[in-house]
Jmol script that loads the backbone (N, CA, C; Angstrom):
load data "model"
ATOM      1  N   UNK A   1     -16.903   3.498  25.760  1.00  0.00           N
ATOM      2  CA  UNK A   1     -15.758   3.272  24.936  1.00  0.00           C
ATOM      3  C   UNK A   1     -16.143   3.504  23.473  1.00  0.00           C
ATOM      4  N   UNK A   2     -15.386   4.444  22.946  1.00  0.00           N
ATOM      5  CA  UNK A   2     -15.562   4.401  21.442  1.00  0.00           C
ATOM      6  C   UNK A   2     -14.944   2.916  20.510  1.00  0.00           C
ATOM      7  N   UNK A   3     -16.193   2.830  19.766  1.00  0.00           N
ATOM      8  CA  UNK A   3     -15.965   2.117  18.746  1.00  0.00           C
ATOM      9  C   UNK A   3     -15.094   2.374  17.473  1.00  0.00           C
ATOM     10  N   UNK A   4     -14.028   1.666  17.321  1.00  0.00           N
ATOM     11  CA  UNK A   4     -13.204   2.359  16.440  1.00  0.00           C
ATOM     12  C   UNK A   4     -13.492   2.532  14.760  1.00  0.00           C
ATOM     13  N   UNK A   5     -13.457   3.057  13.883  1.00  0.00           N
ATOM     14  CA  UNK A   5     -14.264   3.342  12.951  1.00  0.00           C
ATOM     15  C   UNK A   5     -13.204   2.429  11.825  1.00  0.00           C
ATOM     16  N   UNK A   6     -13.793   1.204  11.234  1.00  0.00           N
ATOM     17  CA  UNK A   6     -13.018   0.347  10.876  1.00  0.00           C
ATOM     18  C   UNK A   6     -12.935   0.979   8.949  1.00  0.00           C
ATOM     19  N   UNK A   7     -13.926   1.985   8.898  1.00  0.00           N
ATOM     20  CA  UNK A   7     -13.729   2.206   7.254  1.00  0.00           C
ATOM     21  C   UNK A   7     -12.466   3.766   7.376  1.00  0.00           C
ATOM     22  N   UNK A   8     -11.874   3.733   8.187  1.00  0.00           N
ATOM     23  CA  UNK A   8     -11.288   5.006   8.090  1.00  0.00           C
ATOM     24  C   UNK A   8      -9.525   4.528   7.694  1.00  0.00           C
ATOM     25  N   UNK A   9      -9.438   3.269   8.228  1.00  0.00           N
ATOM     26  CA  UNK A   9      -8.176   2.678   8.016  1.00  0.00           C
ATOM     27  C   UNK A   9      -7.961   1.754   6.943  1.00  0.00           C
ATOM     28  N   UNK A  10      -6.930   1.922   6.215  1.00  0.00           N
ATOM     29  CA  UNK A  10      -6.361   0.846   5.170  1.00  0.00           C
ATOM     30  C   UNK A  10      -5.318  -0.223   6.048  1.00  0.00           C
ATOM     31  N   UNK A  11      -6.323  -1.284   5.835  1.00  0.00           N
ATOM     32  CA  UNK A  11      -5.192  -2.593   6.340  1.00  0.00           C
ATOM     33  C   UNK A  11      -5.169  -3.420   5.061  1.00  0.00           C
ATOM     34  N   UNK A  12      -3.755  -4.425   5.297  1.00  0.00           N
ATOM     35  CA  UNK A  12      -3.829  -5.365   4.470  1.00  0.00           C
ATOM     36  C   UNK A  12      -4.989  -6.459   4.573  1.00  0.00           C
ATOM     37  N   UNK A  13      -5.586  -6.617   3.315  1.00  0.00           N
ATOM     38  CA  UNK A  13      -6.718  -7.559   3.173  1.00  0.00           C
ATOM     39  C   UNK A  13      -6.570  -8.570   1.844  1.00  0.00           C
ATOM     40  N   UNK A  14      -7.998  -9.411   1.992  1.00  0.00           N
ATOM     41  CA  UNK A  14      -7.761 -10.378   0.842  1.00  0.00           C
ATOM     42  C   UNK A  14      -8.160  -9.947  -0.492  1.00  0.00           C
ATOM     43  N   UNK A  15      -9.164  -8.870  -0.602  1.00  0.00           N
ATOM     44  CA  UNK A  15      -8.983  -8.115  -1.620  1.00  0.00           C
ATOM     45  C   UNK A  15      -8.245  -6.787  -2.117  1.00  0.00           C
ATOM     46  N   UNK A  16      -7.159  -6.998  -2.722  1.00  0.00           N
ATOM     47  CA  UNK A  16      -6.430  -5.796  -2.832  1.00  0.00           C
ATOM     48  C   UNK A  16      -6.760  -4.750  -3.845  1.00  0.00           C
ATOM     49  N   UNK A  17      -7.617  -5.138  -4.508  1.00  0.00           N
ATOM     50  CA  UNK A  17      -8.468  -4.864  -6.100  1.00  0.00           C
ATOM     51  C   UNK A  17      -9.337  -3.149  -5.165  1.00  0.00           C
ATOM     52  N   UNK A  18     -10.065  -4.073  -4.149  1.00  0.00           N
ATOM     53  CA  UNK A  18     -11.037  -3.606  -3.147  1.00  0.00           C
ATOM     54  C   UNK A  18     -10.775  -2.183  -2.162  1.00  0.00           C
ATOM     55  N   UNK A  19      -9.148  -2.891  -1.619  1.00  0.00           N
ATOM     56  CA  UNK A  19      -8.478  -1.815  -0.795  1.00  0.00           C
ATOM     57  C   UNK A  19      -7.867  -0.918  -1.601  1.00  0.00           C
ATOM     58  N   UNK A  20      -7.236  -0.669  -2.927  1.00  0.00           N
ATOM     59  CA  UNK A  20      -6.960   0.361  -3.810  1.00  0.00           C
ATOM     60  C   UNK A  20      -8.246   0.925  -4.117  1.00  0.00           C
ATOM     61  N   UNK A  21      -9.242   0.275  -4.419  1.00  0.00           N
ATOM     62  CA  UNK A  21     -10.804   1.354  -4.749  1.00  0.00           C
ATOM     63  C   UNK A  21     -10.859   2.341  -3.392  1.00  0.00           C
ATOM     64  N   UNK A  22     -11.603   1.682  -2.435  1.00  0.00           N
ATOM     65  CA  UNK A  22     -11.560   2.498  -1.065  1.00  0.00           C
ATOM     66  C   UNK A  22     -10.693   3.489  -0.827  1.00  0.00           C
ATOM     67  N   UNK A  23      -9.218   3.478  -1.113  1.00  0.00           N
ATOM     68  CA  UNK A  23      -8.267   4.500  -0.544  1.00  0.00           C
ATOM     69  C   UNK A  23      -8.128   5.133  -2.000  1.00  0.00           C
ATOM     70  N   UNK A  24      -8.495   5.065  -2.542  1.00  0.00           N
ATOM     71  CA  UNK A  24      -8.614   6.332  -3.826  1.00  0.00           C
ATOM     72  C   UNK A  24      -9.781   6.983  -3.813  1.00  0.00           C
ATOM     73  N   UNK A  25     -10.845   6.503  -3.586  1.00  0.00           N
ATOM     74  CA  UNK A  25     -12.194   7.241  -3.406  1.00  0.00           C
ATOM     75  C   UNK A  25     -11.943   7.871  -2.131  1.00  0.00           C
ATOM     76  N   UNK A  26     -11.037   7.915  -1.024  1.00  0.00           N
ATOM     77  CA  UNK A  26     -10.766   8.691  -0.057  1.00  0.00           C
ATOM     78  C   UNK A  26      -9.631   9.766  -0.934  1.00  0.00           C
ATOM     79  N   UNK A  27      -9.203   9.450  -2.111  1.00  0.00           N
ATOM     80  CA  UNK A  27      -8.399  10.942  -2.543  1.00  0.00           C
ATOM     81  C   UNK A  27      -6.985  10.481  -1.694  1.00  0.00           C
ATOM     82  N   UNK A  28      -6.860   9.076  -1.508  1.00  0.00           N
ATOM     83  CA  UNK A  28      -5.399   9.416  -1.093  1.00  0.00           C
ATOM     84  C   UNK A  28      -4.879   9.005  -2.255  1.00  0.00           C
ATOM     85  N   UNK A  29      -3.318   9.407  -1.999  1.00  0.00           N
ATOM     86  CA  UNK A  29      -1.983   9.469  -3.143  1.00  0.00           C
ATOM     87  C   UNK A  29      -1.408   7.861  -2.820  1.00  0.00           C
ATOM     88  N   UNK A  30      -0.768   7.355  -4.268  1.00  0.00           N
ATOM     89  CA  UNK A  30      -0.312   6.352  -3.901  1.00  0.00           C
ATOM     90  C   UNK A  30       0.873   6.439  -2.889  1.00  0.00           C
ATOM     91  N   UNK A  31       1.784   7.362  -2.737  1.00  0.00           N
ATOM     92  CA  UNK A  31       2.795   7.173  -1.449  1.00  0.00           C
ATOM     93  C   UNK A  31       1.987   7.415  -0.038  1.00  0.00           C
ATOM     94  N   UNK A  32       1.049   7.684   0.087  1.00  0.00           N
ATOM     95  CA  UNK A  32       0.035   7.626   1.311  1.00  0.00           C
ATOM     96  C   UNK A  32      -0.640   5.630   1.172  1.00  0.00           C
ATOM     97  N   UNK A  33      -0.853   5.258   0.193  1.00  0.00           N
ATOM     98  CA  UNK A  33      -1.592   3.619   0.123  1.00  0.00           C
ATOM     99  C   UNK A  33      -0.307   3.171   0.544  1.00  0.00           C
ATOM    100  N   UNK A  34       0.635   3.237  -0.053  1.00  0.00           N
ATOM    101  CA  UNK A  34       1.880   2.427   0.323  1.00  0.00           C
ATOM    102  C   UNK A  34       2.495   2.572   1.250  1.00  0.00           C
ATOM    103  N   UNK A  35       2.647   3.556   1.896  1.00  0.00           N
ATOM    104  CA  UNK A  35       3.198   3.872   3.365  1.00  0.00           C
ATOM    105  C   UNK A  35       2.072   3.237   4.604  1.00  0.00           C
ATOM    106  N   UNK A  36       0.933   3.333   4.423  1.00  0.00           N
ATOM    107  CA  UNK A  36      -0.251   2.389   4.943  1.00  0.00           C
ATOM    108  C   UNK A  36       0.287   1.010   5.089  1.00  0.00           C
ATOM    109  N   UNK A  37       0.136   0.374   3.827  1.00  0.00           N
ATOM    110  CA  UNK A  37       0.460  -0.848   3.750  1.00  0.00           C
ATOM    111  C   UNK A  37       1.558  -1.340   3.828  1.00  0.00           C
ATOM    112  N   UNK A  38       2.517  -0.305   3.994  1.00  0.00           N
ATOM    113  CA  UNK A  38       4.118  -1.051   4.596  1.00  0.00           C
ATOM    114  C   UNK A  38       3.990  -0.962   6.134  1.00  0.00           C
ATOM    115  N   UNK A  39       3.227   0.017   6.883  1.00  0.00           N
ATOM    116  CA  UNK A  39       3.805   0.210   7.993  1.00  0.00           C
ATOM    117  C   UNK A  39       3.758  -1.155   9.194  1.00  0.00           C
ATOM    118  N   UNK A  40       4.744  -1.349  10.052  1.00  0.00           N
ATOM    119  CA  UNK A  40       5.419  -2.154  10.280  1.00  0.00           C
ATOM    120  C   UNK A  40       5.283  -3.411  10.162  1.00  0.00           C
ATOM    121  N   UNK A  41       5.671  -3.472   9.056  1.00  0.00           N
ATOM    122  CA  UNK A  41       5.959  -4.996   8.091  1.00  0.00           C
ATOM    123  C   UNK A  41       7.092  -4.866   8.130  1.00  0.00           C
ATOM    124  N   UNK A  42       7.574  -6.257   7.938  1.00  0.00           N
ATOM    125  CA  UNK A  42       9.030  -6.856   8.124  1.00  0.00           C
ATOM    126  C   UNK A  42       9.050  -7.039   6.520  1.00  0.00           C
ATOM    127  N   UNK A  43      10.463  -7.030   6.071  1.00  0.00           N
ATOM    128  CA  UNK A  43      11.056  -6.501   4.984  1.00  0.00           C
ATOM    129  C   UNK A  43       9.778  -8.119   3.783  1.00  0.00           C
ATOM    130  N   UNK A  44      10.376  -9.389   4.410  1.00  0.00           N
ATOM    131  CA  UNK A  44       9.758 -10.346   3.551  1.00  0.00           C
ATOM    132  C   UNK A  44       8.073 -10.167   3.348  1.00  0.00           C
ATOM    133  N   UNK A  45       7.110  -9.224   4.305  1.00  0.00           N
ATOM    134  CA  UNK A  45       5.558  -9.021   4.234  1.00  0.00           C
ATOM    135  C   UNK A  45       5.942  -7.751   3.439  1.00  0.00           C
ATOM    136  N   UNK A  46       6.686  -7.226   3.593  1.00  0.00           N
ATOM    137  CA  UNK A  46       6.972  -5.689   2.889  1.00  0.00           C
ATOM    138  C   UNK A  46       6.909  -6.569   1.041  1.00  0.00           C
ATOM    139  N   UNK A  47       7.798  -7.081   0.667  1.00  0.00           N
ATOM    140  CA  UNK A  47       8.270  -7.705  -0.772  1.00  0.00           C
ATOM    141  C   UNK A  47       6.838  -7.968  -0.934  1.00  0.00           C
ATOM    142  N   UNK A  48       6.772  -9.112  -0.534  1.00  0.00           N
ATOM    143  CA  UNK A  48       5.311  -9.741  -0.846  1.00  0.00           C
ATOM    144  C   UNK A  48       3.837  -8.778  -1.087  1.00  0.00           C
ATOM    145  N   UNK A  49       3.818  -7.859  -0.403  1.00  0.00           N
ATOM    146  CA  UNK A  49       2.908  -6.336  -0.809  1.00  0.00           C
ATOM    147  C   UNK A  49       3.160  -6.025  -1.924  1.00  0.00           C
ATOM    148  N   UNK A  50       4.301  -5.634  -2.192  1.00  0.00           N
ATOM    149  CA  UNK A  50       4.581  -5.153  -3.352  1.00  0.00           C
ATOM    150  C   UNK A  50       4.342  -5.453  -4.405  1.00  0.00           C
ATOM    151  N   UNK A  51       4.750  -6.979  -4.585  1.00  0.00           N
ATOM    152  CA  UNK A  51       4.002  -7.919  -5.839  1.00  0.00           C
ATOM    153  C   UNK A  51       2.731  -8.249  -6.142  1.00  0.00           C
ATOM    154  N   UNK A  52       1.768  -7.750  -5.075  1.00  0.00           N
ATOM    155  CA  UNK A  52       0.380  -7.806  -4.934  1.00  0.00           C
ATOM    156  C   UNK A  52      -0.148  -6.523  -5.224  1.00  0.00           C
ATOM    157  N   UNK A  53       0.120  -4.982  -4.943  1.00  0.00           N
ATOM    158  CA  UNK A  53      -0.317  -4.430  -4.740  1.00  0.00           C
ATOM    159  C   UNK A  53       0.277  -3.076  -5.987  1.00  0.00           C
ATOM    160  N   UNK A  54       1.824  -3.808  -6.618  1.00  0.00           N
ATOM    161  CA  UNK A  54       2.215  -2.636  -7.721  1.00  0.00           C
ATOM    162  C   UNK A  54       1.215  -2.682  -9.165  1.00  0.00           C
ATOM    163  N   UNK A  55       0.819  -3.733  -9.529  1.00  0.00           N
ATOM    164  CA  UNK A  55       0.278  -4.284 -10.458  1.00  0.00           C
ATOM    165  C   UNK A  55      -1.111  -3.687 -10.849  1.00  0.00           C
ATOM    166  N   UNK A  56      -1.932  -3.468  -9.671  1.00  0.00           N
ATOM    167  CA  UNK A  56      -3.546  -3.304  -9.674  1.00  0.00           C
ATOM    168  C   UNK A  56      -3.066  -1.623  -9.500  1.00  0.00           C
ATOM    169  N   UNK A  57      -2.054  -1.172  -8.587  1.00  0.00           N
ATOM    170  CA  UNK A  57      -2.442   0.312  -8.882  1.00  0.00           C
ATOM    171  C   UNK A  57      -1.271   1.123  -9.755  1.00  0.00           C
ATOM    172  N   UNK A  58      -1.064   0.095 -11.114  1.00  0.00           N
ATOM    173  CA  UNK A  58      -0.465   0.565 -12.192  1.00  0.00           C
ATOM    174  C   UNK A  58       0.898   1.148 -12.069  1.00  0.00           C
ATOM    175  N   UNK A  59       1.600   0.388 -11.188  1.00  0.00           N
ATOM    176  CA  UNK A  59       2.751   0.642 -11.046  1.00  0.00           C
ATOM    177  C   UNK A  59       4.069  -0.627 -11.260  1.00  0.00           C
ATOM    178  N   UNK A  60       4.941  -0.496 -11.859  1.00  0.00           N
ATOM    179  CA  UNK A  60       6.390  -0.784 -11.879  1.00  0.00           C
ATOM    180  C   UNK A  60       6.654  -1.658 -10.360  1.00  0.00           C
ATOM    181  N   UNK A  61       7.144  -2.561 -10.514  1.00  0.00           N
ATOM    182  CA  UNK A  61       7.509  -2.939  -9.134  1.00  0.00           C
ATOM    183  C   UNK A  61       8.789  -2.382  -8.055  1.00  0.00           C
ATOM    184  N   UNK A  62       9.497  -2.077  -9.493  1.00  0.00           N
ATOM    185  CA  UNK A  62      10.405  -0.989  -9.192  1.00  0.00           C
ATOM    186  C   UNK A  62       9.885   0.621  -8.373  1.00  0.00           C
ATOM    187  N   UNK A  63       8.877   0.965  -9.026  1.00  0.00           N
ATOM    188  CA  UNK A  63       8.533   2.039  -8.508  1.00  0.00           C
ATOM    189  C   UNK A  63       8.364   2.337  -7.282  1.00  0.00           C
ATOM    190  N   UNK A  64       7.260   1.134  -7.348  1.00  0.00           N
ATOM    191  CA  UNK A  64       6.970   0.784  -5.986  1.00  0.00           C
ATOM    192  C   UNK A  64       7.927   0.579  -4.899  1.00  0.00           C
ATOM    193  N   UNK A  65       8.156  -0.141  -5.593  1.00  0.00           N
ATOM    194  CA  UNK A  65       9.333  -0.315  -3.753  1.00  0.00           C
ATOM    195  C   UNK A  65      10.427   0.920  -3.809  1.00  0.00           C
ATOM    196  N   UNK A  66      10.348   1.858  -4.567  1.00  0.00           N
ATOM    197  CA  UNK A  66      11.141   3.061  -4.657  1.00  0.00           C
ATOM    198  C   UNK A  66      10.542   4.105  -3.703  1.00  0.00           C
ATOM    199  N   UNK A  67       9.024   4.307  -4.120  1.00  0.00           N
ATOM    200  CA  UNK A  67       7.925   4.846  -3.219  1.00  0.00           C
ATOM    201  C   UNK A  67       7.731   3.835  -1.784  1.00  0.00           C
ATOM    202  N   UNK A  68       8.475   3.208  -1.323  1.00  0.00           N
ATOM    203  CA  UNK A  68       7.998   2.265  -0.149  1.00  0.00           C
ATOM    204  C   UNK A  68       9.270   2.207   0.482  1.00  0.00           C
ATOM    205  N   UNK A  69      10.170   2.609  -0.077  1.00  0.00           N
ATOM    206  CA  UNK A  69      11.505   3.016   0.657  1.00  0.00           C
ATOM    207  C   UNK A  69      12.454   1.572   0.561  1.00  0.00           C
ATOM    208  N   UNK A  70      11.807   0.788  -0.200  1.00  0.00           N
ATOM    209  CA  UNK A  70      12.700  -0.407  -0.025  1.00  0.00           C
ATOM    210  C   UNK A  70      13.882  -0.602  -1.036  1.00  0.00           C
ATOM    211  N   UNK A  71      13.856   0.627  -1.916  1.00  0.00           N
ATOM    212  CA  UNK A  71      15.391   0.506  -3.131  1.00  0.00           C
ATOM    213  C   UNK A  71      15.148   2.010  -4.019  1.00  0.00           C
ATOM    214  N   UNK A  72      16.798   2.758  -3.692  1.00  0.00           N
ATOM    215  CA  UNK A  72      16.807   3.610  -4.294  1.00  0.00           C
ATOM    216  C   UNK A  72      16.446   3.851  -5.214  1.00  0.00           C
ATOM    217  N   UNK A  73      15.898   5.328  -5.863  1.00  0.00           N
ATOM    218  CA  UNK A  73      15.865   5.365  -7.787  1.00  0.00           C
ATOM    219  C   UNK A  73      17.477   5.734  -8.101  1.00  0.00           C
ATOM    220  N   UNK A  74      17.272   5.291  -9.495  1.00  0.00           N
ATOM    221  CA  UNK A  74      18.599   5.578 -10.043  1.00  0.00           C
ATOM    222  C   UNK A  74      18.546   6.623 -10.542  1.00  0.00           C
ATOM    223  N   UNK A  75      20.059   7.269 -10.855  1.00  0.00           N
ATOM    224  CA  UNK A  75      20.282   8.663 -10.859  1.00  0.00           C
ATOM    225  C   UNK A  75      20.759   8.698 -12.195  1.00  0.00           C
TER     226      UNK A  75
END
end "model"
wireframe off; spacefill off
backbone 0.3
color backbone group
């Protein structure tokens, strides 16, 4: 049985400082970190990401949840 390779995946963790270093030194884009870290979260773990996680990777909270699909941009 393969061992699953635990540095290849972004999960939610207790350092979020930690998990934005890691998935940028992999060269991903922030709508790739955030689509990670939303995927299937329920809307209230979804919010709560957001307020944790717009801040450290220099984003708007607005933005964020714009890029996370949770509220249109305005036109």
């Amino acid at each position: 049985m393969k061992k699953p390779d635990s540095t290849s995946r972004l999960v939610y963790a207790d350092d979020p400082v930690g998990v934005i270093k890691r998935a940028r030194a992999k060269g991903w884009t922030d709508e790739k970190i955030i689509t990670k870290l939303m995927f299937g979260k329920v809307y209230a773990d979804r919010m709560a990401i957001a307020k944790t996680y717009a801040p450290i990777m220099g984003l708007e909270l607005s933005e964020f949840m714009i890029i996370a699909g949770l509220r249109k941009a305005q036109r």
